[in-house]
C-alpha positions as a printed NumPy array, in Angstrom:
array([[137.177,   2.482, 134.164],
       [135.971,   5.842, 136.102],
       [133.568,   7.63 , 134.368],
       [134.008,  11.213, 132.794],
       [132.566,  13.107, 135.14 ],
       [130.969,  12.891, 138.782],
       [127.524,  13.887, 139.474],
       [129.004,  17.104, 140.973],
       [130.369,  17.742, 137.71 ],
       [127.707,  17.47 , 135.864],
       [125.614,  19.518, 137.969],
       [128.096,  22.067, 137.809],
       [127.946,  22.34 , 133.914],
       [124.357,  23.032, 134.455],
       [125.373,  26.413, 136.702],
       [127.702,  26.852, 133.812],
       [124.853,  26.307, 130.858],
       [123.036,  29.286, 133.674],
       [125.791,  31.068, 133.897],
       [126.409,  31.435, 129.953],
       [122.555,  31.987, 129.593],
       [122.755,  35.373, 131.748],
       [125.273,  36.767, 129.676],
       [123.55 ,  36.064, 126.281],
       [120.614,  37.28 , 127.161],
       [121.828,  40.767, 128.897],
       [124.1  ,  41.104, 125.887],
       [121.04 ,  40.584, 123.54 ],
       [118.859,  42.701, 126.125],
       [121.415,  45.505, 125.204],
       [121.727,  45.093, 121.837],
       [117.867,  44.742, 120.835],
       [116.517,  46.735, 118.291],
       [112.781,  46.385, 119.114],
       [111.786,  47.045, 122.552],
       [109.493,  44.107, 122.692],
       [112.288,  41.832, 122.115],
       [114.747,  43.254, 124.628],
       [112.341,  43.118, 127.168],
       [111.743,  39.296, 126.65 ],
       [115.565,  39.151, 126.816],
       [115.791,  40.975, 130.281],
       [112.884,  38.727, 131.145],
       [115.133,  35.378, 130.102],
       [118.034,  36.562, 131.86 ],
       [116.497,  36.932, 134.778],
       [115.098,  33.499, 134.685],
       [118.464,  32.632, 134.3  ],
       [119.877,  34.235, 137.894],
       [116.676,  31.644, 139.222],
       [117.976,  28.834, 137.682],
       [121.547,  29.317, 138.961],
       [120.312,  29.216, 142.214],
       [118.252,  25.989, 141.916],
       [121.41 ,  24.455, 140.407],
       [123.643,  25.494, 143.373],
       [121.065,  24.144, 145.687],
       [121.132,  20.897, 143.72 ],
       [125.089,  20.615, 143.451],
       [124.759,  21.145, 147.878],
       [122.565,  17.622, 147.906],
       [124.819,  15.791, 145.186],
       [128.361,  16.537, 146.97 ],
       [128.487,  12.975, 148.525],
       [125.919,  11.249, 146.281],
       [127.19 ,   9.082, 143.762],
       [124.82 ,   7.596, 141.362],
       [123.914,   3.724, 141.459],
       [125.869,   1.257, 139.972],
       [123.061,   1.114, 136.988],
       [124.429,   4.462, 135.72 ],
       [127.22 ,   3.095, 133.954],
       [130.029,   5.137, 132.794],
       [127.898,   5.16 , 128.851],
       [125.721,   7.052, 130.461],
       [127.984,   9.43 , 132.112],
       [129.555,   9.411, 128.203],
       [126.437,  10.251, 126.722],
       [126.468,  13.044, 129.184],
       [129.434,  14.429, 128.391],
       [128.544,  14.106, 124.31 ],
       [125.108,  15.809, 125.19 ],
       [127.673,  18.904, 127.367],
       [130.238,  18.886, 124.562],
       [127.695,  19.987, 121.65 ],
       [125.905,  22.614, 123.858],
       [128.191,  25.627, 123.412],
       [127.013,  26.894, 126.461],
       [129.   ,  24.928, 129.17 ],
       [131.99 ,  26.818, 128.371],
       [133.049,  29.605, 130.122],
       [131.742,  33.065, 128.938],
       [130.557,  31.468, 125.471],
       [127.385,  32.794, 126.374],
       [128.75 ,  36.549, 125.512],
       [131.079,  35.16 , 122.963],
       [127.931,  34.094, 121.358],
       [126.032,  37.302, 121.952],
       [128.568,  39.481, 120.377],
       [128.516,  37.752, 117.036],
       [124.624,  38.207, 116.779],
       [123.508,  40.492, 114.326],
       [120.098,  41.203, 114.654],
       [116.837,  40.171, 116.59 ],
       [115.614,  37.575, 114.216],
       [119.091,  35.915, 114.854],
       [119.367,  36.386, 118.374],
       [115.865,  34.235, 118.781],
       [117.047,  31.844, 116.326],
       [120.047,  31.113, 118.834],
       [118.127,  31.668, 121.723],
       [115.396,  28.689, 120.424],
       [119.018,  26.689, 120.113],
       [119.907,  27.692, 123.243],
       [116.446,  26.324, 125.425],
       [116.551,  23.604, 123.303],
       [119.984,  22.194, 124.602],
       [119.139,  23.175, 127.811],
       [115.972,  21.159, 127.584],
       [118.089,  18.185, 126.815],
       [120.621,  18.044, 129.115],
       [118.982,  18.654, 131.845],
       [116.288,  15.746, 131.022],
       [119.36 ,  13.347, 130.92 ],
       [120.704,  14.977, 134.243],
       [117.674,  13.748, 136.19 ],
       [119.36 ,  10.484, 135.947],
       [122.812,  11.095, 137.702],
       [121.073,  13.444, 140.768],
       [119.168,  11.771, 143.619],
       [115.711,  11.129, 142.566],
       [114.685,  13.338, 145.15 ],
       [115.939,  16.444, 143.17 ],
       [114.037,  15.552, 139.989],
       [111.674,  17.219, 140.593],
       [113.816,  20.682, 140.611],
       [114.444,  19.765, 137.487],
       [111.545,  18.966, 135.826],
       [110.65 ,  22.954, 137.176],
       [113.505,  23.838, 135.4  ],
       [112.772,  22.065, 132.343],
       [108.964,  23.406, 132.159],
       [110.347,  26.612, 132.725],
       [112.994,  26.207, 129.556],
       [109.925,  25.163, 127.536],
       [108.308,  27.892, 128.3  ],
       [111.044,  29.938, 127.288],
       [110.922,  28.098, 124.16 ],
       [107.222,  28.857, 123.528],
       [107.922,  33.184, 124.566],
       [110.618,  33.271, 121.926],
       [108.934,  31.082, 119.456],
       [105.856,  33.759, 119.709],
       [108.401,  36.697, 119.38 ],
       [109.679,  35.167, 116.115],
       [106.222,  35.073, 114.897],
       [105.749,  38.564, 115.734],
       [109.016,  39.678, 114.561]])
């Protein structure tokens, strides 16, 4: 049986997860009652742009990669269980999301949830990308944790 989805696809839900990250966080950027926060906002979003970039570079080296025959298709399932819960991958939930928020202390409750996910899936996309592109990853990942750490301070502060 085929698996779920190629490596191309899975890629491409991480330009999605990007994608839907820019929106929330110029939605919350506009919507911010403190100035502080808004500003971290602006600050994520922009991060965002960054990552959709190192995504789209990725997707160019996995067009005619396929992963190994030791990725079977339970992993590619596990992927796609791992895509379905994050809210992100679909399209414009990240401002769907956004809109419902109704103050700041929300907004960096969801945007904790948000990293979080992000986190995740990408870990378990290092293994369907050629192991040379890890490591684009992992600076994506450090940079999502860092994200996590900025809004975790701001909800101290808050």
């Amino acid at each position: 049986m085929a698996p779920k989805y190629a490596a191309t696809e899975i890629v491409e839900l991480g330009v999605q997860i990007e994608r839907n990250g820019l929106q929330f966080y110029t939605i919350l950027a506009e919507n911010a009652a403190n100035s502080d926060v808004a500003e971290i906002f602006r600050f994520l979003g922009e991060e965002e742009k960054k990552h959709i970039g190192i995504f789209q570079k990725i997707l160019g080296t996995v067009q005619s990669y396929e992963p190994q025959a030791s990725y079977p298709e339970e992993y590619f399932s596990y992927l796609h269980e791992i895509a379905s819960e994050h809210v992100f991958t679909q399209v414009d939930k990240g401002a769907e999301v956004a809109r419902t928020i109704t103050g700041d202390v929300q907004a960096i409750d969801v945007a904790l949830k948000f990293e979080d996910d992000s986190i995740r899936f990408f870990d378990a996309m290092k293994k369907i990308v050629p192991s040379d592109q890890n490591s684009l990853i992992d600076q994506l990942i450090e940079q999502e944790k860092k994200h996590v750490e900025k809004l975790q301070l701001l909800k101290s502060i808050s």
